[in-house]
C-alpha positions as CSV (number, residue, x, y, z in Angstrom):
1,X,0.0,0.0,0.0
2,X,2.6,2.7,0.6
3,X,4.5,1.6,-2.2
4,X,1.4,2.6,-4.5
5,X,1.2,5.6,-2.8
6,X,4.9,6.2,-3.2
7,X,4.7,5.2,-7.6
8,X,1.4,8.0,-7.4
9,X,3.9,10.6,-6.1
10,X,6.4,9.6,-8.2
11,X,4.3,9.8,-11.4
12,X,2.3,12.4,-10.4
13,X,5.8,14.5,-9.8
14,X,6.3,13.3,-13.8
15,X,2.9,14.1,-15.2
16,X,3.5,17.8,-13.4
17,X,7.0,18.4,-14.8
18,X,6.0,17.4,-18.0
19,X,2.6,19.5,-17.8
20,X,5.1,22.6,-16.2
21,X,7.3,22.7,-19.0
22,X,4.7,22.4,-22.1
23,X,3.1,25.5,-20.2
24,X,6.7,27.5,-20.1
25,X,7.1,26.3,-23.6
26,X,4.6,27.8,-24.7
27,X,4.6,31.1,-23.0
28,X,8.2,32.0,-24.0
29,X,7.0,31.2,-27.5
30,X,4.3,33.8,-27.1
31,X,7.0,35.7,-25.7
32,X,9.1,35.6,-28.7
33,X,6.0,36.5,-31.1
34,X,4.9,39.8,-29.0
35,X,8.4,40.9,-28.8
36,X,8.9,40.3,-32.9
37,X,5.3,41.9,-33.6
38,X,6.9,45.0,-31.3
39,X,10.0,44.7,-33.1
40,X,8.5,44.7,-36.4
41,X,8.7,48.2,-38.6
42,X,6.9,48.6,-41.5
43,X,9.2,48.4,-44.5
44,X,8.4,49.2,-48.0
45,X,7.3,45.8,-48.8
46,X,3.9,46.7,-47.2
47,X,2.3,43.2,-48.3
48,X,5.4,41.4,-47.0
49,X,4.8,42.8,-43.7
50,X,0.8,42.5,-43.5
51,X,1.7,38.7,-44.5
52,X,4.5,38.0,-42.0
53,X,2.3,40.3,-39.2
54,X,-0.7,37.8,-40.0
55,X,1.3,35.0,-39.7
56,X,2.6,36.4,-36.0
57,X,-1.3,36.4,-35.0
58,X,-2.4,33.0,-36.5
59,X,1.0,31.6,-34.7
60,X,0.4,33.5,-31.3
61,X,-3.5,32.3,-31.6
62,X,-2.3,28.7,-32.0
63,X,0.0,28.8,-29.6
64,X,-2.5,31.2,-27.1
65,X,-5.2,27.9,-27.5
66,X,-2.6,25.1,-26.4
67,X,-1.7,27.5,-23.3
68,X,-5.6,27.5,-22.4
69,X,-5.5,23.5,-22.6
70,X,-2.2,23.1,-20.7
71,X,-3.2,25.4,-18.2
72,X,-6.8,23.4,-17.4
73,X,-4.9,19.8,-17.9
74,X,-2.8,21.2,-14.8
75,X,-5.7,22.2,-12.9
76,X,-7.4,19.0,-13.1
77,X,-4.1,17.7,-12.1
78,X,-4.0,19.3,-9.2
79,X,-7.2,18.3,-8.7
80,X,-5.5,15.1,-7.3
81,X,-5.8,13.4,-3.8
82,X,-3.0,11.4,-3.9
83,X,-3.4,10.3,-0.3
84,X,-7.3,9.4,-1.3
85,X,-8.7,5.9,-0.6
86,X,-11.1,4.4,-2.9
87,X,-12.2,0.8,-4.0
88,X,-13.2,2.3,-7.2
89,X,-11.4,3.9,-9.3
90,X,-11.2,8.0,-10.4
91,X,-8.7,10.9,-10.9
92,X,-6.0,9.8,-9.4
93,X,-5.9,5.8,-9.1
94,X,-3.0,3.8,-9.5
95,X,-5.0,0.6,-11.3
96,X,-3.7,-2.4,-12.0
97,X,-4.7,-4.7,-14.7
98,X,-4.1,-8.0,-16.9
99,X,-2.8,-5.3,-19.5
100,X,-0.5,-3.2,-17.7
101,X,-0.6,-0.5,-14.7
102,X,-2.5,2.8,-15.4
103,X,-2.1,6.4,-13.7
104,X,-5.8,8.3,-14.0
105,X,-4.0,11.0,-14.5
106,X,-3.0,13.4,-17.4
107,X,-2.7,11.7,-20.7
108,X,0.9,11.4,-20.8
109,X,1.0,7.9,-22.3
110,X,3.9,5.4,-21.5
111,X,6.0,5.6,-19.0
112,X,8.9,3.9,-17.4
113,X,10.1,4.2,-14.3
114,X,12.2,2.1,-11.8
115,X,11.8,-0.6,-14.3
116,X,8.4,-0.3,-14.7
117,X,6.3,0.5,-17.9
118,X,3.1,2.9,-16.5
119,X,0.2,4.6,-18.6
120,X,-0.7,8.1,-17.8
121,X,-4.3,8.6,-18.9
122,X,-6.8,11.1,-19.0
123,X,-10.3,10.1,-17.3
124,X,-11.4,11.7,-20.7
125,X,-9.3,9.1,-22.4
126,X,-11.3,6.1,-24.2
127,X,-9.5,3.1,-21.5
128,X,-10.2,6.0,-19.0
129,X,-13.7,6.2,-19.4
130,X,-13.8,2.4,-19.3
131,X,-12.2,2.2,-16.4
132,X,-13.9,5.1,-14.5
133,X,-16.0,3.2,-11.4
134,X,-15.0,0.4,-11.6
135,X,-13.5,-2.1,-8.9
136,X,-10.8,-4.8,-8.4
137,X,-12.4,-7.8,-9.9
138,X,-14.0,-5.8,-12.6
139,X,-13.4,-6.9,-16.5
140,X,-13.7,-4.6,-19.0
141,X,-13.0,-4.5,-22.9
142,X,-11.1,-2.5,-24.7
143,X,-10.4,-2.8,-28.2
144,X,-11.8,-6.6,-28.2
145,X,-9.0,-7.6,-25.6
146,X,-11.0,-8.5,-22.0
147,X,-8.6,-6.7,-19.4
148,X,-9.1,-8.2,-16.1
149,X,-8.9,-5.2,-12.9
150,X,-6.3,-6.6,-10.5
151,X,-6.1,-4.3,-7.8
152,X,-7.0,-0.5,-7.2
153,X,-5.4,2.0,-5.2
């Protein structure tokens, strides 16, 4: 039992780096795009600039929209009890099954760690939402494979 809760820190701590440094990423991009637009004189190419300034907006709206997401993946991220006991499982469960062990989590995907292969998932995910409420002894199916729950914590 606490070495569950010990692998929930541990990939909770990795979900929240990686989350932390998309969300840095992405404001010193916008960064870099207002302090071009400042930068940015209008030459005598006047449709050369209008292009490259629209290009600037589309780039900083892109990258403005995947802020927005990162930003609400880390609240529901925080979200997270880690010290929360539940027989069934939700944000935060460390479940293990016939087909691996899953973090509900952030959808980070595979992960190793001390020798371990982990999946970060989403609740939101599509094995999320399967597993979402279920219990130890619970079978579920996912992509025509049964996947038998082993053990929830």
């Amino acid at each position: 039992m606490q070495e569950d809760l010990n692998i929930k820190a541990d990939l909770f701590k990795l979900c929240e780096t990686s989350i932390r440094t998309r969300i840095k990423t992405l404001e010193e991009a916008l960064q870099s795009i207002a302090e071009s637009r400042d930068n940015e004189t209008k030459s005598s190419a006047g449709d050369k600039y209008e292009t490259g300034r629209a290009m600037m907006q589309i780039e900083e709206a892109k990258n403005s929209t995947q802020l927005a997401q990162a930003q609400e993946v880390m609240h529901e991220l925080m979200r997270i009890d880690l010290n929360g006991q539940s027989s069934s499982i939700g944000l935060g469960s460390l479940v293990k099954t016939s087909g691996g062990t899953y973090f509900l989590a952030i959808g980070l995907g595979k992960v190793h760690w001390e020798g371990q292969l982990y999946f970060c998932i989403s609740v939101n995910s599509p094995i999320g939402q399967l597993l979402l409420h279920k219990k130890a002894g619970d079978i579920v199916v996912f992509n025509g494979k049964k996947i038998q729950i082993e053990a929830v914590s």
